[in-house]
BAMIKE-47823 format. One line per 5 residues: number of its first residue (from 1); their letters; for each residue x, y, z of N, C-alpha, C. Coordinates in nm, 2 decimals, m for minus. Each point is the difference from the previous one (the first is absolute). Layout:
N
NUM) a) X/Y/Z/X/Y/Z/X/Y/Z; ... .
***
This chain:
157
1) xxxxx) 14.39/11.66/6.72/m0.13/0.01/0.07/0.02/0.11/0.11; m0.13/0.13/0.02/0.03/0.09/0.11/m0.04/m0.07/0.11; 0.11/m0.03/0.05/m0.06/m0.03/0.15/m0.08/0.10/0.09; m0.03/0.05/0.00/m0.10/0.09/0.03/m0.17/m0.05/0.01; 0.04/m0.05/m0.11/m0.18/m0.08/m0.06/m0.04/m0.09/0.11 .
6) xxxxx) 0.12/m0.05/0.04/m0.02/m0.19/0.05/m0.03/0.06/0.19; 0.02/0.10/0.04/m0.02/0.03/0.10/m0.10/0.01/0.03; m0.08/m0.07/0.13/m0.12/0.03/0.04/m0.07/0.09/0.04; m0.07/0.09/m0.03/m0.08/0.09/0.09/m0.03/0.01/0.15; 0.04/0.04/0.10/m0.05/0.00/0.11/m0.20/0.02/0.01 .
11) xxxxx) m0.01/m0.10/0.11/m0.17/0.00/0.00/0.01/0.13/0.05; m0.12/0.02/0.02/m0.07/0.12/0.03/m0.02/m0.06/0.17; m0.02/0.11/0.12/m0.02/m0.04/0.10/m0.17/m0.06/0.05; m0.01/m0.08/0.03/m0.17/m0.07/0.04/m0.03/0.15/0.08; m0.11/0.06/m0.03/m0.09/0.06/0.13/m0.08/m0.11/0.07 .
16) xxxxx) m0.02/0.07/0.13/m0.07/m0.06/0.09/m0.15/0.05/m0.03; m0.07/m0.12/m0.02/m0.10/m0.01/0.02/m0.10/0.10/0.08; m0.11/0.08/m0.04/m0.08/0.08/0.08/m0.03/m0.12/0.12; m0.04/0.07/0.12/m0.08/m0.11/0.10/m0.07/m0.03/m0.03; m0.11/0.07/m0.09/m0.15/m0.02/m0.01/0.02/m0.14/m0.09 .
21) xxxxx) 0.09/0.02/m0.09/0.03/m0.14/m0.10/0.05/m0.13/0.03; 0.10/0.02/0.13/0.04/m0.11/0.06/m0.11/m0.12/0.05; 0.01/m0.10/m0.08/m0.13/m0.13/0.05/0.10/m0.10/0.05; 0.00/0.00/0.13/0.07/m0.16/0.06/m0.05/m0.13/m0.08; 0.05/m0.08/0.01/m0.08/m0.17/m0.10/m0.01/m0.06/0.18 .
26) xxxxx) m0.10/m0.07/m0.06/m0.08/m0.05/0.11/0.15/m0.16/0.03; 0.01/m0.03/0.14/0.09/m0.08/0.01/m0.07/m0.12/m0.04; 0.05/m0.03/m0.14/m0.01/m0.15/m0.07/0.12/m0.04/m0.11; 0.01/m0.08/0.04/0.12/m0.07/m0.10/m0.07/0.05/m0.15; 0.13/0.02/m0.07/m0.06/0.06/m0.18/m0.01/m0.20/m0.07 .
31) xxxxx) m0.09/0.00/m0.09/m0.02/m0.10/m0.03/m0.06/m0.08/0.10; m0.05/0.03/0.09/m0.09/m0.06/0.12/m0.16/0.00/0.02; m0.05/m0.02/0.11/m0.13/0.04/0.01/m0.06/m0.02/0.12; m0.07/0.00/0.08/m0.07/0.04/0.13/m0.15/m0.01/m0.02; m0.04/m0.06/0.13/m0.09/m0.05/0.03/m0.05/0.13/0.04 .
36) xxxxx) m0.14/0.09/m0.05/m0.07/0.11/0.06/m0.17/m0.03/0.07; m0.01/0.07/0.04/m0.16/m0.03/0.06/m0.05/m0.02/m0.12; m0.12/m0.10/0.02/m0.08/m0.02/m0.06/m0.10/0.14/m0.10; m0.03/0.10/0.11/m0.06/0.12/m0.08/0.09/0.10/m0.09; 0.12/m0.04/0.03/0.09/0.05/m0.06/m0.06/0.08/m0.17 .
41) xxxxx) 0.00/m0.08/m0.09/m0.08/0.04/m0.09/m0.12/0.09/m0.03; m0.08/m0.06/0.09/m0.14/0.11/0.02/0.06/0.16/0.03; 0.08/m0.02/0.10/0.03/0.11/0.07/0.11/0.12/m0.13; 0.10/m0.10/m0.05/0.05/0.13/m0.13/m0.07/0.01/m0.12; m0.10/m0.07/m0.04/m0.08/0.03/m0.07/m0.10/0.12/0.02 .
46) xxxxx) m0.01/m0.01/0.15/m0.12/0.14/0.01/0.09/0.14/0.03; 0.13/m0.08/0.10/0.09/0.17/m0.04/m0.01/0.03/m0.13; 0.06/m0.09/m0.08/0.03/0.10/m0.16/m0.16/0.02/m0.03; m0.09/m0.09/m0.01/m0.12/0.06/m0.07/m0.01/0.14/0.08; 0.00/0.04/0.18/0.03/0.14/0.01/0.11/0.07/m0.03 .
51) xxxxx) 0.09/0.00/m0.02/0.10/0.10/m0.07/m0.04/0.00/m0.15; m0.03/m0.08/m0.06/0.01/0.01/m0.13/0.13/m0.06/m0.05; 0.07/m0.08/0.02/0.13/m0.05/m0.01/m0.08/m0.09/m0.12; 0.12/m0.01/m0.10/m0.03/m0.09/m0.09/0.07/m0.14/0.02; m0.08/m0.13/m0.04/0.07/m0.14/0.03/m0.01/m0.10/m0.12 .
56) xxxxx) 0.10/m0.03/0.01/0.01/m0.16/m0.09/m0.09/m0.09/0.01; m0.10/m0.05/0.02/m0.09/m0.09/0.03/0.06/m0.15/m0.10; 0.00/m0.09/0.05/m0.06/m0.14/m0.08/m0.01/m0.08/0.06; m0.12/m0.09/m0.08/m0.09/m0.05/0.08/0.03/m0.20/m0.05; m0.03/m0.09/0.06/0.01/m0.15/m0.11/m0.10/m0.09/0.09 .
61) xxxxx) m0.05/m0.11/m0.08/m0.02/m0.12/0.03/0.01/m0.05/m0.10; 0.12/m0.15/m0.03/0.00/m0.11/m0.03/0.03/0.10/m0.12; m0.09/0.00/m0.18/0.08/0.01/m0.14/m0.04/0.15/m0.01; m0.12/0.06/0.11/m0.04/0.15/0.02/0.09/0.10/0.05; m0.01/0.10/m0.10/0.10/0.11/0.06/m0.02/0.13/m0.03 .
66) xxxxx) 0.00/0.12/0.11/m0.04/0.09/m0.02/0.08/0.12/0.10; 0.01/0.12/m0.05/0.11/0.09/0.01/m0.03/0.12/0.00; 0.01/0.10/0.04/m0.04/0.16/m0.02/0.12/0.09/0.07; 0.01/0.12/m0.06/0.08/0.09/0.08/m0.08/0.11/m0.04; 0.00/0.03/0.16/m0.07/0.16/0.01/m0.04/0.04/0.13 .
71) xxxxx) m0.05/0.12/m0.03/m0.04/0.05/0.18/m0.13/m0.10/m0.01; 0.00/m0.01/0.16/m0.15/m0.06/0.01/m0.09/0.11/0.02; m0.12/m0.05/m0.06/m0.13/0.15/m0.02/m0.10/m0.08/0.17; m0.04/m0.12/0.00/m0.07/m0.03/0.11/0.05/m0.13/0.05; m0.05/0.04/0.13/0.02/m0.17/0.06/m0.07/m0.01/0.11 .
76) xxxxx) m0.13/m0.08/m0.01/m0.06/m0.07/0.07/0.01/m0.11/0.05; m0.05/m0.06/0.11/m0.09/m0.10/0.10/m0.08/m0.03/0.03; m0.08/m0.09/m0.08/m0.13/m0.02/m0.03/m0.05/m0.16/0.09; 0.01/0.00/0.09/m0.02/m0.16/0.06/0.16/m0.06/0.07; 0.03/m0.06/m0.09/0.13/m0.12/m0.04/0.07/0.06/m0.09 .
81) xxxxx) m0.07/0.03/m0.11/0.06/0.09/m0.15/0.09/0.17/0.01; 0.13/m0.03/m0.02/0.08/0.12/0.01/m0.04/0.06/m0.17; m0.07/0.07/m0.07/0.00/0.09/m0.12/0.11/0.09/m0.04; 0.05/m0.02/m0.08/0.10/0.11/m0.06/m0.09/0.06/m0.16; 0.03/0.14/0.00/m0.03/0.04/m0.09/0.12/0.13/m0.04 .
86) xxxxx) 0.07/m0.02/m0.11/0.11/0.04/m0.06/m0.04/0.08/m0.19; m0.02/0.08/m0.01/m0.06/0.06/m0.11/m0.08/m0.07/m0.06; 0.01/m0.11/m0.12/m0.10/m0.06/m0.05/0.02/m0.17/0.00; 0.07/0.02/0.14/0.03/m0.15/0.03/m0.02/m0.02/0.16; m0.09/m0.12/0.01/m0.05/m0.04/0.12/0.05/m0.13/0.07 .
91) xxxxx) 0.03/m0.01/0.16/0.02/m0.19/m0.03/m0.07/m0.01/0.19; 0.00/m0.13/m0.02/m0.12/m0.02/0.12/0.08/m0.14/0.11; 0.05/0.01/0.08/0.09/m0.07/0.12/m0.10/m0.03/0.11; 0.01/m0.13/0.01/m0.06/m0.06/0.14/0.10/m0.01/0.12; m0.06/0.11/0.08/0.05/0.01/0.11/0.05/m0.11/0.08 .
96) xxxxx) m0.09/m0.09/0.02/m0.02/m0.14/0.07/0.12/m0.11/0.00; 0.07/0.04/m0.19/0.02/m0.08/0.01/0.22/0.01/m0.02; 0.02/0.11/0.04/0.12/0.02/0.02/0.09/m0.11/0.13; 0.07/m0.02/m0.04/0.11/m0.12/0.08/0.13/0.10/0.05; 0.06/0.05/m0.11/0.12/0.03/0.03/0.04/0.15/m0.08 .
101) xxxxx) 0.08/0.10/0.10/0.08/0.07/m0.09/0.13/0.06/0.02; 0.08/0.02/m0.10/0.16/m0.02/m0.02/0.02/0.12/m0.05; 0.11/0.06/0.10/0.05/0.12/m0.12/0.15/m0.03/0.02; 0.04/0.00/m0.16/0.12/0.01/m0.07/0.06/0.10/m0.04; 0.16/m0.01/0.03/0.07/0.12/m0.03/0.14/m0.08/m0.09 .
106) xxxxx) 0.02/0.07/m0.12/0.08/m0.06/m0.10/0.07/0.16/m0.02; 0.14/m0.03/m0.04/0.04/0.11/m0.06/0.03/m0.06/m0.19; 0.05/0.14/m0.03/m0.08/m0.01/m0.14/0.12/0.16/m0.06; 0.01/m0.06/m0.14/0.13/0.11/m0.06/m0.10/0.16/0.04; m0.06/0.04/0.05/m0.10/0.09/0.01/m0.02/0.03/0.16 .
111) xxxxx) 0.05/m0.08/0.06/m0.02/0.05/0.13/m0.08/m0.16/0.11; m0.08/0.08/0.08/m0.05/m0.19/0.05/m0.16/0.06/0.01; m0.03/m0.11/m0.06/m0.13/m0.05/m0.02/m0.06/m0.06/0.11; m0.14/0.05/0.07/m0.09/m0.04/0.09/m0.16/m0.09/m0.07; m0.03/m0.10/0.04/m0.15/m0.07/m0.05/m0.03/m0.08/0.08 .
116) xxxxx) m0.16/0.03/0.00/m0.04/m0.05/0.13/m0.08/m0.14/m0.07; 0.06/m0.12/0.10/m0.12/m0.06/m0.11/m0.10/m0.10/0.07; m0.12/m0.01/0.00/m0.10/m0.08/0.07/m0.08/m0.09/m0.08; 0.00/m0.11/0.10/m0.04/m0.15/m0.07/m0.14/m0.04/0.07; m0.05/m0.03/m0.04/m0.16/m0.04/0.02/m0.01/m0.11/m0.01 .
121) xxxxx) m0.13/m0.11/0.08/m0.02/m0.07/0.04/m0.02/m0.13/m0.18; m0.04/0.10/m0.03/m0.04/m0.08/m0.14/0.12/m0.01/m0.13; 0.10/0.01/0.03/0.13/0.01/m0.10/0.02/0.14/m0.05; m0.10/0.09/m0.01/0.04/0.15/m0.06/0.08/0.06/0.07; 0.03/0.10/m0.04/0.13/0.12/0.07/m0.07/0.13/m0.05 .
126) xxxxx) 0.08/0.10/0.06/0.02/0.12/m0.06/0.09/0.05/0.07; 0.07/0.05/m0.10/0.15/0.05/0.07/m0.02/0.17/m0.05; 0.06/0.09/0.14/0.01/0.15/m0.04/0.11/0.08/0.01; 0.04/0.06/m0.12/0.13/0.09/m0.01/0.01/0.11/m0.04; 0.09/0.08/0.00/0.03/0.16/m0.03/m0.07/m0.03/m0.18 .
131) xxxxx) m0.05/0.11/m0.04/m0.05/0.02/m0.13/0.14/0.05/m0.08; 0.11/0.03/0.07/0.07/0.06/m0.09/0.07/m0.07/m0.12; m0.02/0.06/m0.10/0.06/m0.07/m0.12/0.12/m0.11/0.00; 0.00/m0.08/m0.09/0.14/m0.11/m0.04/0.12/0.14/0.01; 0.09/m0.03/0.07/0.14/0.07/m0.01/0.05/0.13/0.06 .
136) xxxxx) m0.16/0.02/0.14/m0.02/0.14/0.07/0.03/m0.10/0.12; 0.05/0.07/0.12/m0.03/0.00/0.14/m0.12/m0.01/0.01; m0.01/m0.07/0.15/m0.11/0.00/0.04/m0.04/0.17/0.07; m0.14/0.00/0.07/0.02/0.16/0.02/0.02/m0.02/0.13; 0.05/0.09/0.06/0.00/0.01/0.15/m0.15/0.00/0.08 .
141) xxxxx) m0.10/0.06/m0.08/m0.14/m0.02/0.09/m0.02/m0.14/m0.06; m0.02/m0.12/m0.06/0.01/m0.11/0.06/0.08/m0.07/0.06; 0.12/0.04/0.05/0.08/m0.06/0.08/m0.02/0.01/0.14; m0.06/0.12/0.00/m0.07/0.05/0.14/m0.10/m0.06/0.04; m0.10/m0.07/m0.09/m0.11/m0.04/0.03/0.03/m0.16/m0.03 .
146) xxxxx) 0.07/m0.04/m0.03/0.05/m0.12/0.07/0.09/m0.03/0.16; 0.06/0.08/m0.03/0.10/0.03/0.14/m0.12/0.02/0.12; m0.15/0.03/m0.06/m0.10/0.01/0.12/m0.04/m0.07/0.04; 0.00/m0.13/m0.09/m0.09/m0.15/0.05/0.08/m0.05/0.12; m0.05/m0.09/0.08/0.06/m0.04/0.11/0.02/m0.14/m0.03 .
151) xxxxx) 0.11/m0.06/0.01/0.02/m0.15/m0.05/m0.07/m0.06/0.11; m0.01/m0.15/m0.02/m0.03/m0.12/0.12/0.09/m0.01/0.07; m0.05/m0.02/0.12/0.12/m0.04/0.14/0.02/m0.12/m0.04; 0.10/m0.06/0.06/0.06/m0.11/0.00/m0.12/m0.09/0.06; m0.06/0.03/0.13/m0.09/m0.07/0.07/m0.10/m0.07/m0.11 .
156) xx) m0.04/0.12/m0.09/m0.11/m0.01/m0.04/m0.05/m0.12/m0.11; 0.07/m0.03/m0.04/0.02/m0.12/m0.14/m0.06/m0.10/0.04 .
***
Protein backbone atom coordinates (compact mmCIF):
# COMPACT_ATOMS: atom_id res chain seq x y z
CA UNK A 1 0.00 0.00 0.00
CA UNK A 2 1.48 3.74 -0.92
CA UNK A 3 1.56 5.29 2.02
CA UNK A 4 1.37 8.37 0.61
CA UNK A 5 -2.47 7.82 -0.01
CA UNK A 6 -3.34 7.36 3.74
CA UNK A 7 -1.85 10.88 4.49
CA UNK A 8 -4.10 13.62 5.14
CA UNK A 9 -4.27 16.72 3.35
CA UNK A 10 -3.54 19.77 5.28
CA UNK A 11 -6.94 22.11 5.56
CA UNK A 12 -6.73 25.00 3.84
CA UNK A 13 -6.40 28.17 6.14
CA UNK A 14 -10.07 29.78 7.46
CA UNK A 15 -10.21 33.46 6.09
CA UNK A 16 -11.59 35.92 8.27
CA UNK A 17 -14.72 36.95 7.73
CA UNK A 18 -15.47 40.53 5.88
CA UNK A 19 -16.88 42.89 8.84
CA UNK A 20 -19.73 43.68 6.98
CA UNK A 21 -20.46 39.71 7.28
CA UNK A 22 -19.62 39.25 10.80
CA UNK A 23 -23.34 38.87 12.70
CA UNK A 24 -22.85 38.46 16.59
CA UNK A 25 -25.82 35.77 17.87
CA UNK A 26 -27.84 37.52 20.19
CA UNK A 27 -26.86 36.28 23.93
CA UNK A 28 -29.21 33.15 24.23
CA UNK A 29 -28.48 29.75 25.17
CA UNK A 30 -28.61 27.49 21.66
CA UNK A 31 -31.64 25.26 22.12
CA UNK A 32 -33.16 27.93 24.37
CA UNK A 33 -35.56 30.70 24.24
CA UNK A 34 -36.39 34.20 25.67
CA UNK A 35 -39.09 36.04 26.71
CA UNK A 36 -39.37 39.22 24.00
CA UNK A 37 -41.75 42.18 24.10
CA UNK A 38 -44.90 41.59 23.36
CA UNK A 39 -44.77 43.81 19.81
CA UNK A 40 -41.91 42.02 19.10
CA UNK A 41 -43.57 40.31 16.15
CA UNK A 42 -45.48 43.24 14.68
CA UNK A 43 -42.36 45.05 14.84
CA UNK A 44 -40.10 42.35 12.43
CA UNK A 45 -42.80 41.75 10.34
CA UNK A 46 -42.97 45.37 9.27
CA UNK A 47 -39.02 45.60 9.05
CA UNK A 48 -38.95 42.77 6.61
CA UNK A 49 -42.23 43.73 4.83
CA UNK A 50 -39.85 47.08 4.50
CA UNK A 51 -36.72 45.60 3.36
CA UNK A 52 -38.30 43.12 1.46
CA UNK A 53 -36.69 40.33 3.34
CA UNK A 54 -38.21 37.12 2.70
CA UNK A 55 -39.92 34.86 5.81
CA UNK A 56 -41.03 31.50 6.76
CA UNK A 57 -44.37 32.19 7.93
CA UNK A 58 -46.61 29.39 9.76
CA UNK A 59 -49.49 29.88 11.12
CA UNK A 60 -51.96 26.96 13.54
CA UNK A 61 -54.90 26.49 15.54
CA UNK A 62 -55.79 23.17 16.98
CA UNK A 63 -55.97 20.45 13.41
CA UNK A 64 -55.49 24.08 11.13
CA UNK A 65 -52.34 24.73 9.52
CA UNK A 66 -50.94 27.12 7.36
CA UNK A 67 -47.45 28.20 6.10
CA UNK A 68 -45.92 30.51 3.34
CA UNK A 69 -42.39 31.62 2.46
CA UNK A 70 -41.83 34.73 0.82
CA UNK A 71 -41.19 38.44 0.81
CA UNK A 72 -44.04 40.13 2.28
CA UNK A 73 -45.90 42.39 -0.54
CA UNK A 74 -48.24 44.26 2.34
CA UNK A 75 -48.88 44.65 5.77
CA UNK A 76 -51.60 46.44 7.34
CA UNK A 77 -53.48 47.56 10.53
CA UNK A 78 -56.77 47.76 10.19
CA UNK A 79 -58.45 48.27 13.86
CA UNK A 80 -57.22 45.03 16.03
CA UNK A 81 -56.51 43.08 12.66
CA UNK A 82 -52.67 42.92 11.67
CA UNK A 83 -53.21 41.95 7.42
CA UNK A 84 -50.53 40.21 5.71
CA UNK A 85 -50.46 40.02 2.09
CA UNK A 86 -47.65 37.78 0.53
CA UNK A 87 -48.15 37.22 -3.39
CA UNK A 88 -51.30 35.21 -3.69
CA UNK A 89 -51.47 34.31 -0.16
CA UNK A 90 -53.14 36.40 2.58
CA UNK A 91 -53.60 35.73 6.48
CA UNK A 92 -55.48 37.97 9.00
CA UNK A 93 -54.10 38.10 13.01
CA UNK A 94 -55.86 39.71 15.87
CA UNK A 95 -53.94 42.00 17.33
CA UNK A 96 -55.88 41.82 20.72
CA UNK A 97 -55.36 38.84 21.19
CA UNK A 98 -51.54 38.04 21.40
CA UNK A 99 -50.26 36.71 25.01
CA UNK A 100 -46.85 35.83 24.46
CA UNK A 101 -43.61 35.86 22.35
CA UNK A 102 -40.45 33.65 22.31
CA UNK A 103 -37.54 33.73 20.22
CA UNK A 104 -35.56 30.59 19.81
CA UNK A 105 -32.12 29.87 18.97
CA UNK A 106 -31.14 26.14 18.07
CA UNK A 107 -28.10 25.20 16.22
CA UNK A 108 -28.50 22.93 13.37
CA UNK A 109 -25.79 20.83 10.97
CA UNK A 110 -26.15 24.21 8.79
CA UNK A 111 -25.38 26.65 11.21
CA UNK A 112 -27.94 28.17 14.09
CA UNK A 113 -31.31 28.73 13.44
CA UNK A 114 -33.38 31.86 14.79
CA UNK A 115 -37.75 31.74 15.10
CA UNK A 116 -39.74 33.88 16.50
CA UNK A 117 -42.79 32.43 17.87
CA UNK A 118 -46.12 34.06 19.17
CA UNK A 119 -49.02 32.58 20.99
CA UNK A 120 -52.35 34.12 21.07
CA UNK A 121 -55.00 34.29 23.43
CA UNK A 122 -57.16 31.71 21.56
CA UNK A 123 -54.64 28.62 21.12
CA UNK A 124 -53.24 29.82 17.64
CA UNK A 125 -49.52 30.70 16.96
CA UNK A 126 -47.57 31.94 14.33
CA UNK A 127 -44.15 31.40 14.39
CA UNK A 128 -41.48 33.52 12.04
CA UNK A 129 -38.17 32.38 10.42
CA UNK A 130 -35.44 32.95 7.81
CA UNK A 131 -37.04 31.74 4.30
CA UNK A 132 -33.85 30.12 3.64
CA UNK A 133 -33.99 26.76 2.24
CA UNK A 134 -33.78 23.04 4.14
CA UNK A 135 -29.81 22.69 4.36
CA UNK A 136 -28.71 26.76 3.77
CA UNK A 137 -27.71 29.01 6.62
CA UNK A 138 -29.67 31.28 7.79
CA UNK A 139 -28.94 34.84 6.15
CA UNK A 140 -27.22 37.34 8.04
CA UNK A 141 -30.08 40.09 7.22
CA UNK A 142 -32.42 38.04 9.39
CA UNK A 143 -30.17 37.65 11.98
CA UNK A 144 -29.89 41.20 12.15
CA UNK A 145 -33.39 41.80 12.42
CA UNK A 146 -33.80 39.58 15.12
CA UNK A 147 -30.76 40.68 17.00
CA UNK A 148 -33.07 44.04 16.73
CA UNK A 149 -36.01 42.93 18.85
CA UNK A 150 -35.61 43.92 22.36
CA UNK A 151 -36.34 40.97 24.83
CA UNK A 152 -38.54 41.44 28.13
CA UNK A 153 -36.90 42.67 31.25
CA UNK A 154 -36.90 40.51 33.93
CA UNK A 155 -39.29 43.10 35.84
CA UNK A 156 -41.63 42.83 33.27
CA UNK A 157 -43.29 39.21 33.30
Amino acid sequence: MNMALCHRRARPALLPLPQSAAVPTPPLPLGGSVAMEPGAGWELLAQAAQSGLPLALRAGRAATRWSHTGPIDRLTLQGRWLLLRSGDASFRLDESLLVGAWLQRDAGRHGLRHTLHLALADGSWLDLADAAAPGRPETCAWRLLVQSLAPLEPGDA
